[in-house]
C-alpha positions, -999 to 999 in steps of 0.1 A, spaced: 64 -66 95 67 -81 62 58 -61 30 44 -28 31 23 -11 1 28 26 1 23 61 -20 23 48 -56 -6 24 -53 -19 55 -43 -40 65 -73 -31 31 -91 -48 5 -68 -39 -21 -98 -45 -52 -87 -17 -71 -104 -3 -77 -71 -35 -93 -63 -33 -115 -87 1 -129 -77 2 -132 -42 -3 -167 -36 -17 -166 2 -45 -134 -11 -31 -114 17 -33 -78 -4 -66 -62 1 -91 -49 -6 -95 -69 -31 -121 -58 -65 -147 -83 -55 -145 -67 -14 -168 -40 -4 -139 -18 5 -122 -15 -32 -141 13 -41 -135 35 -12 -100 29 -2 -68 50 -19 -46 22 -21 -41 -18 -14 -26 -29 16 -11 -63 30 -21 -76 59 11 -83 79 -1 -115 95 -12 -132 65 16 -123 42 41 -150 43 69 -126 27 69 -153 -9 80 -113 -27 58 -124 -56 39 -92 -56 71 -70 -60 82 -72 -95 38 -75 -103 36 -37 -88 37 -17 -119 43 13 -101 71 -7 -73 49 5 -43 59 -24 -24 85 -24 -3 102 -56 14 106 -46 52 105 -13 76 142 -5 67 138 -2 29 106 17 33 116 51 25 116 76 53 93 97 40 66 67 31 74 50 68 41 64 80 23 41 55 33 12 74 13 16 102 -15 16 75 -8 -14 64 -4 -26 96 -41 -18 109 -61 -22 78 -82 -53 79 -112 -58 51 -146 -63 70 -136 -37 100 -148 -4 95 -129 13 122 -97 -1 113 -105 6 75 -109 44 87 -78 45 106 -58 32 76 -73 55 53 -74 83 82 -31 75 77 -36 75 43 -53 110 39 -28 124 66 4 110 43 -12 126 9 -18 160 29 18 161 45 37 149 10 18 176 -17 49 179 -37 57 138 -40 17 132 -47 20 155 -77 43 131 -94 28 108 -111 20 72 -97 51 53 -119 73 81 -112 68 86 -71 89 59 -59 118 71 -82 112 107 -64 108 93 -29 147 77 -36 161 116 -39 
């Protein structure tokens, strides 16, 4: 799996990530129907050709480099970005379904702000 897009995108969705990644393998995108209903961005594993541009572009470092420096309590999120894929509705749901299920379990963490949550996921 290469990088993974977790809990401070969350409430961010900026799309200077986007705008970086030279292979447009982080979606949805502004332009795709599924911007507006999604939580966060994701990157679509098979597409993303692990270049790291989109790292130091996350203003809120929501993106993490592999599985193992995905924080534990964040690890959920990459099965998210695993099966979210723009222009499928059932996988769209199941991402977001992971999505809603991560916000519910982590109520303390989601109260901190965007730019602050991956500094609190680290203690």
């Amino acid at each position: 799996m290469p990088f993974i897009i977790t809990d401070p995108c969350i409430g961010t969705k900026d799309t200077a990530c986007v705008d970086v990644c030279p292979v447009d393998c982080i979606h949805p995108r502004k332009d795709e129907a599924e911007f507006e209903r999604t939580q966060m961005l994701y990157i679509h594993p098979d597409e993303c050709i692990d270049c790291g541009a989109c790292v130091p572009a996350c203003p809120v470092a929501a993106i993490y480099d592999s599985v193992d420096s995905t924080p534990p309590s964040q690890k959920v999120l990459v099965d998210a970005n695993a099966v979210f894929r723009v222009g499928d509705e059932a996988a769209v749901a199941k991402a977001e379904e992971i999505v809603t299920s991560h916000v519910s379990a982590h109520p303390d963490l989601m109260a901190v702000p965007p730019a602050e949550r991956a500094a609190a996921h680290a203690k």
